[in-house]
N, C-alpha and C positions, 0 to 999 in steps of 0.2 A: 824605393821609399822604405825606409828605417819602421818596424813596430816598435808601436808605444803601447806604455800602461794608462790605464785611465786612472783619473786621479782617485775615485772610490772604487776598491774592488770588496765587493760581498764573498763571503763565506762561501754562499751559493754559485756565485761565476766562480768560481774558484773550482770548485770540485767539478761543476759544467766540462769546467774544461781541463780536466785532471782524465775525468772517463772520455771525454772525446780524443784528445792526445793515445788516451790506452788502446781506445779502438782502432784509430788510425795505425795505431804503432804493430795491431794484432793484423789487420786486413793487410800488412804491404808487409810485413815477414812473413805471411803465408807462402809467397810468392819468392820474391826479395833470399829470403834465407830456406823457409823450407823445402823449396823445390831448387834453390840457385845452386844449394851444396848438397843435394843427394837425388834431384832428378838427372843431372848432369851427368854422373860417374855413372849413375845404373843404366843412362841412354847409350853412354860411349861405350861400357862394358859391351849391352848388349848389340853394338853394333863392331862387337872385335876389336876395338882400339887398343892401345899399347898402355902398359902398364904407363910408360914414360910418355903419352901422351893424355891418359887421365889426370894422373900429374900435374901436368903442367898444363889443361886447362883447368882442374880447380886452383890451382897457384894464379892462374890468373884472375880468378873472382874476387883472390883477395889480394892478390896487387890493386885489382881496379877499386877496388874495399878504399885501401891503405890509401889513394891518391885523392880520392874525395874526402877521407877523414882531415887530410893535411888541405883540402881546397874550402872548406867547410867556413871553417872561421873568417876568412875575406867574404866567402858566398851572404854569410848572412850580416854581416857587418856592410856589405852594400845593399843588400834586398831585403833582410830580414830571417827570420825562421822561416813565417808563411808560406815565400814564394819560394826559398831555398829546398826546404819541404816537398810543396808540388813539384818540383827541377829534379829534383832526385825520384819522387815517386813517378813520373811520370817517364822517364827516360830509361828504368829499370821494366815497366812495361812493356816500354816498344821495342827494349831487345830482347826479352821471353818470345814476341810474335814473331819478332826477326827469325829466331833461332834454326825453329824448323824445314827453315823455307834455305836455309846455305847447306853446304856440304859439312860434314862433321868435324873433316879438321880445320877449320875454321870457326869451330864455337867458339875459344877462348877469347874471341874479339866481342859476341855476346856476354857473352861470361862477364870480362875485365867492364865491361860498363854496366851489367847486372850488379856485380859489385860497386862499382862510382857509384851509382842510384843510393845504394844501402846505406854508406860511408857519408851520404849527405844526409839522410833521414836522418841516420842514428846521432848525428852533432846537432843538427836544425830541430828535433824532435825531443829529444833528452835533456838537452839542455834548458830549453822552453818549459820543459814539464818538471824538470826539479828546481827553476822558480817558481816554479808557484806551489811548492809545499813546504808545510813547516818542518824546521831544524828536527823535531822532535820525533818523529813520521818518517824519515829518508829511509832507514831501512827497511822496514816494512812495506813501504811505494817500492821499492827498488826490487822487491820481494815477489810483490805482486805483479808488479810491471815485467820483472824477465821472466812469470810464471804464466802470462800472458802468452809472451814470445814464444816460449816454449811451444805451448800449446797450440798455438797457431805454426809454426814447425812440425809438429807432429801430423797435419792436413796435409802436409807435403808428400812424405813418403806413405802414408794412407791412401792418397789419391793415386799415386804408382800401381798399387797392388790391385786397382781396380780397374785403370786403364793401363793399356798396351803404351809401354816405351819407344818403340819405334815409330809410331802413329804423333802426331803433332800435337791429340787434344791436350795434352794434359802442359803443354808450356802455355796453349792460349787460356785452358782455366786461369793457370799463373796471372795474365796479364790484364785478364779481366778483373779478379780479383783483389789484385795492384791499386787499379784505377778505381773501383767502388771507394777505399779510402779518400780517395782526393773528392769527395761530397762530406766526408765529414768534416775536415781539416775546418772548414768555416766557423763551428760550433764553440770552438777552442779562442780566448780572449788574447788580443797581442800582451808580448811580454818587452819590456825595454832594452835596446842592448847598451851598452855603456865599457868605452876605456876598452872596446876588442882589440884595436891595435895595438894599443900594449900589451896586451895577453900573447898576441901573436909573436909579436918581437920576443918577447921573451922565451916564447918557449923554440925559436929558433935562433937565437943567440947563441955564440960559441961560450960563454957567461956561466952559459943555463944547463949546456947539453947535458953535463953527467947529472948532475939533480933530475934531468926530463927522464934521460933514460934510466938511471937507475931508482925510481921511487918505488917503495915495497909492493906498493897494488898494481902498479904497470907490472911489476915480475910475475905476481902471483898468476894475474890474468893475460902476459905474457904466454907464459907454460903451459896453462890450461890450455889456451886455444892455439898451439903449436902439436900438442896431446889430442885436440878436439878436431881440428881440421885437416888433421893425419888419418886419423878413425872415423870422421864424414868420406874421406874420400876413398878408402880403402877398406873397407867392410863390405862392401859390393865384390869388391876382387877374390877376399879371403873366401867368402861364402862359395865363390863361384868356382875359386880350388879346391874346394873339400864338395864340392858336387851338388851344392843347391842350386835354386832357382834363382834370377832375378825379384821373382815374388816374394821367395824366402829373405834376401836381400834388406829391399823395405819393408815387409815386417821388421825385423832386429833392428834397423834404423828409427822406425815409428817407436819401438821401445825405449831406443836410444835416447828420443829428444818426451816419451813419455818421462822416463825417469828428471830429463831437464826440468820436465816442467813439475814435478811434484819436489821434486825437493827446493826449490827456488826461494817459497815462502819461510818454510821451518828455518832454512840458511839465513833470510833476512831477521827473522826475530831470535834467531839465537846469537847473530850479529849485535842487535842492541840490546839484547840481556846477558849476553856472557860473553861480548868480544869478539874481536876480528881475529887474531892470535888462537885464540881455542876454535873457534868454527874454521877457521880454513885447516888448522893441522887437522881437523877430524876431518874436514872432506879429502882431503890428500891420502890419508892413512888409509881411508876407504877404496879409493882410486887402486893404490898400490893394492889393496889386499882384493879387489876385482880384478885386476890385469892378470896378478899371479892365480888363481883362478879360470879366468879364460886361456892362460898359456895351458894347466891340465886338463880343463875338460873343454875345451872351446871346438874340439868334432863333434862333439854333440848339441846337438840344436837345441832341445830343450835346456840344456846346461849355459850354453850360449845367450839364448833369448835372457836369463836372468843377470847376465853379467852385462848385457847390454842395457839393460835398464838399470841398474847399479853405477854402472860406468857413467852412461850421459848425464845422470845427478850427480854425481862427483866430480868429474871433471866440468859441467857447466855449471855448477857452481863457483868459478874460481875467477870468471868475470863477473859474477854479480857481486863479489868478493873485493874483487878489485873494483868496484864503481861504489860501494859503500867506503871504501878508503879514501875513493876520490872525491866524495859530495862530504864524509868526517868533517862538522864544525866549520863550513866554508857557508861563502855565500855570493852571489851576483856573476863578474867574471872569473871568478878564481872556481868559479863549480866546470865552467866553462875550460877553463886550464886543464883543469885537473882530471877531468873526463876524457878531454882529447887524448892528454898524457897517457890514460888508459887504451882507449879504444887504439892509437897507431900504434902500440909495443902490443898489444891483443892481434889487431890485424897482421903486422909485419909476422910476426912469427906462425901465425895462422897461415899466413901465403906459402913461409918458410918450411913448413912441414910436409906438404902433401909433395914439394921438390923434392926432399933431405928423405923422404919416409919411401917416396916411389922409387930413388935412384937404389936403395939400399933394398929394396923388396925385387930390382932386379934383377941383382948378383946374389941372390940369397933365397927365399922363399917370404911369399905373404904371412906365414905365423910369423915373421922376424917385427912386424905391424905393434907384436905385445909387448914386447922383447925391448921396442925402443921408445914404447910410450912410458915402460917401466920406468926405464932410465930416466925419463924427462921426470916423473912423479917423484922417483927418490932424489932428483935435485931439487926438487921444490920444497920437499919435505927439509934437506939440510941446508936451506937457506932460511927457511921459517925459521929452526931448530937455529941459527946464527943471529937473525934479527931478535927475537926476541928475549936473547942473552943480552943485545946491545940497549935493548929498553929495559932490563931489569936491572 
């Protein structure tokens, strides 16, 4: 059964369920992301796994990401958001419980469906919620909502530092606090779907491909999270070469997704007062000048901890970058389009990193981690520095 709108919606149902949508969305990336992408690495680290098999189970959190972003749009065009919503939250719980009860090299099969869960929230949930707010308000929603994420991310690897990694509590926290969400989800008013199967054909059309994949906000938030999902899963390793702790570890992670979550906001209002073109070259530029930074001084830990809070504001700002691109002067299913279009070129290269970043940190050394997030930064930089010659 399809969600509808009611034919009068108030102001009030409206924001009702603008803060219920936020909560749900903060309660199930507690779990979902904060603990999916850095409980993970710091468990298998501390259980001796291979460089190449951290890797390649955080690669597969966001393969499993990337296959529910693309299963999303049929899920809710038959069920709705609602049920799509609980399907995803609900399934990304039961494989956090799962998790600790298999042998470890066998997570990536929790993982890859910790991820599905995610990849369905984030289309069934986001889209729901940037109908129901005004043209005038998306970046600022968009602002606050990934500062939300953020900061319910930052529970993740804070709750590491106080439980033991090797011990199971801390994935069944995860999946308790998954499932608390799905009591909110009610609160929140249905929204109408309309004309999805067009949206979908379209954006799997051979018509459409280069338009899908090459639109400037899929790039931008492309890189980022190719940059972002390389440095979630490999900042555990690096720590643990230069002679820290697992503890030491999630701290610098907690600062990583602290810095997420403070700059999110300022990024979305300087989005609607000065541009997408000027806010993202300034988080890039930043990006670059913290990486070259942590390449000098990144043995030392207090040098470290500041570049890691630098870092996760500037490179996670470069999805909320690209999702203000993609809701830019749209409305109905084209917010819908244009989101997905985001999130699978954010996810695919997200998966793409933690492969491409662990094979090369093989034959080389964990500092190589800066070295190649730089490179991805200064291409993003001279693809900005390209586009926005073509718009002038």
């Amino acid at each position: 059964m399809q969600d509808y709108t009611p034919p009068e919606t108030s102001a009030k149902h409206r924001n009702i369920s603008i803060i219920a949508l936020n909560i749900v969305s903060a309660l199930a990336q507690f779990g979902q992301y904060g603990l999916g992408v850095t409980l993970i690495p710091i468990a298998l680290k501390a259980r001796n796994a291979s460089v190449e098999n951290i890797g390649f189970t955080s690669a597969a959190f966001w393969v499993g990401m990337l296959v529910g972003l693309l299963l999303a749009g049929q899920l809710t065009r038959q069920f709705g958001y609602r049920l799509t919503l609980i399907f995803g939250i609900s399934l990304s719980a039961l494989s956090f419980a799962f998790m600790p009860l298999i042998h470890w090299p066998l997570w990536f099969i929790p993982a890859a469906l910790i991820g599905f869960g995610l990849g369905l929230r984030w289309i069934a949930l986001e889209t729901w919620l940037y109908n129901l707010v005004p043209t005038n308000a998306r970046g600022r929603v968009v602002g606050i909502h990934e500062s939300l994420l953020a900061f319910a991310a930052i529970l993740g690897p804070l709750l590491i530092v106080s439980i033991d990694t090797v011990k199971p509590d801390a994935f069944w926290v995860a999946s308790t606090v998954i499932m608390l969400a799905l009591a909110i989800i009610p609160f929140a008013m249905p929204v109408a779907i309309n004309n999805q199967a067009q949206t979908v054909t379209q954006t799997f059309s051979l018509s459409n491909s280069l338009k899908f994949w090459l639109g400037f906000g899929a790039i931008v938030a492309g890189l980022g999270g190719y940059a972002e999902g390389s440095l979630l899963a490999f900042i555990p390793v690096y720590i643990a070469d230069i002679g820290y702790t697992p503890a030491n570890a999630a701290f610098l992670l907690t600062l990583f997704q602290t810095g997420a979550m403070c700059f999110q906001f300022p990024v979305g209002w300087m989005a609607d007062h000065h541009g997408l073109f000027k806010t993202t070259k300034m988080c890039v530029a930043i990006a670059i000048m913290t990486l070259v930074f942590a390449l000098i001084f990144g043995q030392q830990l207090t040098m470290f901890s500041i570049a890691a809070f630098v870092l996760g504001g500037a490179v996670a700002s470069t999805l909320s970058l690209g999702l203000i691109w993609a809701i830019h002067n749209n409305t109905g299913d084209e917010i819908t389009y244009k989101v997905r279009q985001v999130s699978i070129v954010y996810t695919s290269l997200s998966a793409v990193g933690p492969l491409v970043t662990g094979l090369i940190i093989s034959h080389t050394s964990s500092a190589s981690l800066f070295w190649q997030q730089l490179a991805i930064m200064l291409l993003l930089m001279l693809m900005i520095h390209h586009e926005n010659i073509k718009k002038s």
